[in-house]
C-alpha positions as CSV (number, residue, x, y, z in Angstrom):
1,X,-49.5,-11.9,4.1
2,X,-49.7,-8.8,6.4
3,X,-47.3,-5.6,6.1
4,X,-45.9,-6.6,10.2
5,X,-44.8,-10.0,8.2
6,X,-43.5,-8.7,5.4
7,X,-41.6,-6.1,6.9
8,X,-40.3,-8.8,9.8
9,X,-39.3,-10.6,6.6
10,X,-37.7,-8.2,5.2
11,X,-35.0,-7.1,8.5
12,X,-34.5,-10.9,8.1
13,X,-33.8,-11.0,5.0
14,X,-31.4,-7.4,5.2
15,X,-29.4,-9.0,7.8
16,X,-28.8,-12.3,6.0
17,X,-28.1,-10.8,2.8
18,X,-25.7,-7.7,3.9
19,X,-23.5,-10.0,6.1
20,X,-20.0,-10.1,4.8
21,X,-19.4,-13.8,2.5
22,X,-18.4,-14.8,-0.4
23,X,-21.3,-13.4,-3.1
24,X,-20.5,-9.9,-1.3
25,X,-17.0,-10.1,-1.4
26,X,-17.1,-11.4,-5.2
27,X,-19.4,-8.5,-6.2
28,X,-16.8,-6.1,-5.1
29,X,-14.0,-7.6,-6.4
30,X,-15.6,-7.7,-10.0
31,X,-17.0,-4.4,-10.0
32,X,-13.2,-3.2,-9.1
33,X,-11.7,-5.5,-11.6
34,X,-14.1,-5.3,-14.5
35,X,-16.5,-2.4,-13.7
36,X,-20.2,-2.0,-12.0
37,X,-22.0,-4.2,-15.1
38,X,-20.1,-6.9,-13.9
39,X,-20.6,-6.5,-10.1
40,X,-24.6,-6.3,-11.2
41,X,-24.2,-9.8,-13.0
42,X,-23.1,-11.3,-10.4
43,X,-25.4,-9.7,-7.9
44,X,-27.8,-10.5,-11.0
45,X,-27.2,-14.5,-10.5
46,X,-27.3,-14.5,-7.3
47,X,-30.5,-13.0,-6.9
48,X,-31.8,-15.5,-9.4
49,X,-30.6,-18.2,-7.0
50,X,-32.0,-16.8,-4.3
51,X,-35.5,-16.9,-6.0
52,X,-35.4,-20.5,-6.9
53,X,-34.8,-21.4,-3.6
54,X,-37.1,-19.3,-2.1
55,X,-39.6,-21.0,-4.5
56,X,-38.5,-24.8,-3.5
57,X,-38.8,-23.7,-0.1
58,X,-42.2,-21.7,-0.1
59,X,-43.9,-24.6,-1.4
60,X,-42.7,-27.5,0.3
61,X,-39.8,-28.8,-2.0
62,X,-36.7,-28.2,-0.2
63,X,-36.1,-32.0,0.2
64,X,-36.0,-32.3,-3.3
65,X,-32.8,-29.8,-3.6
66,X,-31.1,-31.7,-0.8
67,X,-31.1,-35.0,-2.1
68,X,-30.0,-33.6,-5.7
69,X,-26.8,-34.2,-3.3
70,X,-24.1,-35.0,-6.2
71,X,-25.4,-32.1,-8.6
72,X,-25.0,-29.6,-5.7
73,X,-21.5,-30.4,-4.9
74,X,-20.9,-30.2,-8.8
75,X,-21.9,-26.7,-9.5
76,X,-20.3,-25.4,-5.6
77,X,-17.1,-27.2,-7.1
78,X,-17.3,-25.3,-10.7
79,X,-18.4,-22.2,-9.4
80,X,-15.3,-22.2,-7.2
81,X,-13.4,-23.3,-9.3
82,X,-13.9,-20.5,-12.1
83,X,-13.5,-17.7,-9.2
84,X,-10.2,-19.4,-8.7
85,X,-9.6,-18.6,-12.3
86,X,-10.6,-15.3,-12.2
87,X,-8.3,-14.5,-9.2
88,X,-5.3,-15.6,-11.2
89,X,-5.8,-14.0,-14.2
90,X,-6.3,-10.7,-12.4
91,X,-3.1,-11.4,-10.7
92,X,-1.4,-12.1,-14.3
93,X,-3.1,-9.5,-16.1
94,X,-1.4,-6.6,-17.6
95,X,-3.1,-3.8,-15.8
96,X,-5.5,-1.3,-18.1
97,X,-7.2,2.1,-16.6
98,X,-10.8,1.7,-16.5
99,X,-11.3,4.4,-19.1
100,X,-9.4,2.5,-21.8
101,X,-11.5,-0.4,-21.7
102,X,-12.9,-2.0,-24.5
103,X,-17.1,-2.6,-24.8
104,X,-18.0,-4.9,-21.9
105,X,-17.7,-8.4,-23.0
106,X,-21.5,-9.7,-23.3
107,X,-20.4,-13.6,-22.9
108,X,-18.2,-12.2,-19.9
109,X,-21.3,-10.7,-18.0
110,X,-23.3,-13.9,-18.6
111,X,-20.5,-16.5,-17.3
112,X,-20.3,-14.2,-14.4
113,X,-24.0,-14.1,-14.0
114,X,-24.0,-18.0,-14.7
115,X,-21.4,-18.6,-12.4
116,X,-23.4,-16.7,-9.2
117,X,-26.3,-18.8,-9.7
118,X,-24.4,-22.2,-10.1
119,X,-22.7,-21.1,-6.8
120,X,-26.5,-20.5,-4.7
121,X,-28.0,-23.6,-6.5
122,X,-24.9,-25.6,-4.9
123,X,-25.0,-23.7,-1.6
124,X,-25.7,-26.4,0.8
125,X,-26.7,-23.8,3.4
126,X,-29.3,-22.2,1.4
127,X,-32.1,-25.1,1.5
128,X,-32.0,-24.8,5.7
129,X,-32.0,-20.9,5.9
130,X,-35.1,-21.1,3.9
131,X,-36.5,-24.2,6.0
132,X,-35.8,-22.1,9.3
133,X,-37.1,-18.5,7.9
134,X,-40.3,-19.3,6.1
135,X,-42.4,-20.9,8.7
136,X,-42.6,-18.2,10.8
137,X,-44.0,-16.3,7.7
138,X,-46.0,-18.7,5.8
139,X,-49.0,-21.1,6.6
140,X,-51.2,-23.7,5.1
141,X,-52.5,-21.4,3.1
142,X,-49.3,-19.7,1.7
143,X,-50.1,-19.4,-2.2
144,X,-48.9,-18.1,-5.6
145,X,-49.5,-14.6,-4.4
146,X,-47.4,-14.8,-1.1
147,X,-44.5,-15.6,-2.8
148,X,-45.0,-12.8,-5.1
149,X,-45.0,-10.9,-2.0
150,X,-42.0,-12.3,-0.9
151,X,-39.8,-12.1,-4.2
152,X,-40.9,-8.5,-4.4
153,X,-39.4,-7.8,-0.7
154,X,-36.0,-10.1,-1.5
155,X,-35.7,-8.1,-4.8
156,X,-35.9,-5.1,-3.4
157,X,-33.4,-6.2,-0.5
158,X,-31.2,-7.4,-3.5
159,X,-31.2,-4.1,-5.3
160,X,-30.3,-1.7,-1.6
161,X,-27.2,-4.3,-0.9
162,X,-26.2,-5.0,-4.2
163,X,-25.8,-1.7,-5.5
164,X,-24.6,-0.3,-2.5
165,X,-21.9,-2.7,-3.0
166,X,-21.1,-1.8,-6.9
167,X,-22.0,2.0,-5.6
168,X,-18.8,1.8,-3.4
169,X,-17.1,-0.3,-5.4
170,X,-17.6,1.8,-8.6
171,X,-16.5,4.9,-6.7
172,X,-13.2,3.6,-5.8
173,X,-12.5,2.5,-9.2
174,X,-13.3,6.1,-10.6
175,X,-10.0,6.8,-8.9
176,X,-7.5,4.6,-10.6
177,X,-5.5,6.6,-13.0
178,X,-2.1,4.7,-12.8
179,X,-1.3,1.5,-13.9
180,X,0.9,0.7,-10.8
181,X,-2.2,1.4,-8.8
182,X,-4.6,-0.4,-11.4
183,X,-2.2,-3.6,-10.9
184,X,-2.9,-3.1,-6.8
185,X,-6.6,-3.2,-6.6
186,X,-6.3,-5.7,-9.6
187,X,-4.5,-8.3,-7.3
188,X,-6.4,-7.1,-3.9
189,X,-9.5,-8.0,-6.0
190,X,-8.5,-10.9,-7.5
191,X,-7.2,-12.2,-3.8
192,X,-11.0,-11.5,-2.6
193,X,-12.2,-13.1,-5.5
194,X,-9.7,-16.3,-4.7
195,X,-10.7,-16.5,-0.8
196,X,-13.7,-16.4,-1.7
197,X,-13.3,-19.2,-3.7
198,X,-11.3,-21.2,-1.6
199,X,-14.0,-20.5,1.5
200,X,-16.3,-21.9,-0.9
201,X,-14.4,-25.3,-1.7
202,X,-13.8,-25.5,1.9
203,X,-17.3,-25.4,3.3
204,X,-18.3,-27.6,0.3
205,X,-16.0,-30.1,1.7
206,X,-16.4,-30.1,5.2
207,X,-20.7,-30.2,4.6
């Protein structure tokens, strides 16, 4: 695959993966809530997502994933469901300042991380935005090596919008010093977090 394709690829790619939706929206709201480790799980899990997809698509198994139907809707629905979760308890939560935390929570940063790749497994969207992108970049002979090239380029895409995300994220939180305020951007995140997971139900119902 030539540089021109890759880097055509790549503003594709930027432009899908910047636009404002849930996974942004979620990273965000975690890295506000429960600081940047957290916002780079999730960005984590979703980037693992991303790559299996990318994978089934790249070598002609997309119409596997779409009719795992019933397992799709499964993992949209618990994925949703445990960003529901999350939105209440960081509405319920007796507000901390961010530099009186304890350690960050291991198990925490892998259910996050878990939960962000069950969400872009279940993605029903995700199959056809591969199935439209990649056959203006791939050919008959698209191999091993091309989607190397291609998982390099979506990583690297990954890393700029993810951490610009935690990056902005992180900085605002550097700024809570009162509890009153910790509460506020504890509820505004954890009212992201709950549209987000609502917006998720809802598209899972209507596809």
């Amino acid at each position: 695959m030539d540089a021109a394709s890759l880097l055509a690829f790549a503003l594709a790619f930027f432009v899908f993966a910047a636009s404002p939706g849930p996974d942004n929206m979620t990273i965000v709201a975690r890295t506000l809530s429960h600081g940047p480790a957290f916002g780079f799980a999730y960005g984590a899990g979703t980037l693992a997502g991303i790559l299996v997809y990318l994978a089934l698509a790249a070598f002609g198994l997309s119409l596997i994933a779409q009719e795992m139907g019933l397992l799709m809707v499964i993992l949209r629905y618990a994925g949703a469901a445990y960003l529901i979760y999350v939105a209440y308890r960081l509405w319920t939560v007796t507000p901390v300042i961010p530099q009186t935390t304890r350690e960050v929570d291991r198990r925490g940063l892998s259910t996050t991380f878990m939960t962000a790749i069950a969400l872009n497994l279940g993605n029903p969207k995700m199959p056809l935005f591969y199935l439209a992108l990649l056959p203006g970049f791939v050919g008959a002979t698209f191999g091993a090596h091309d989607y190397l090239a291609l998982a390099s380029v979506i990583v690297l895409v990954e890393i700029l919008v993810v951490g610009g995300h935690v990056w902005i994220a992180g900085r605002a939180r550097s700024l809570m010093r009162i509890p009153a305020v910790v509460r506020r951007v504890n509820r505004l995140a954890g009212t992201a977090i709950g549209l987000a997971g609502i917006q998720i139900l809802w598209t899972t119902r209507t596809n």
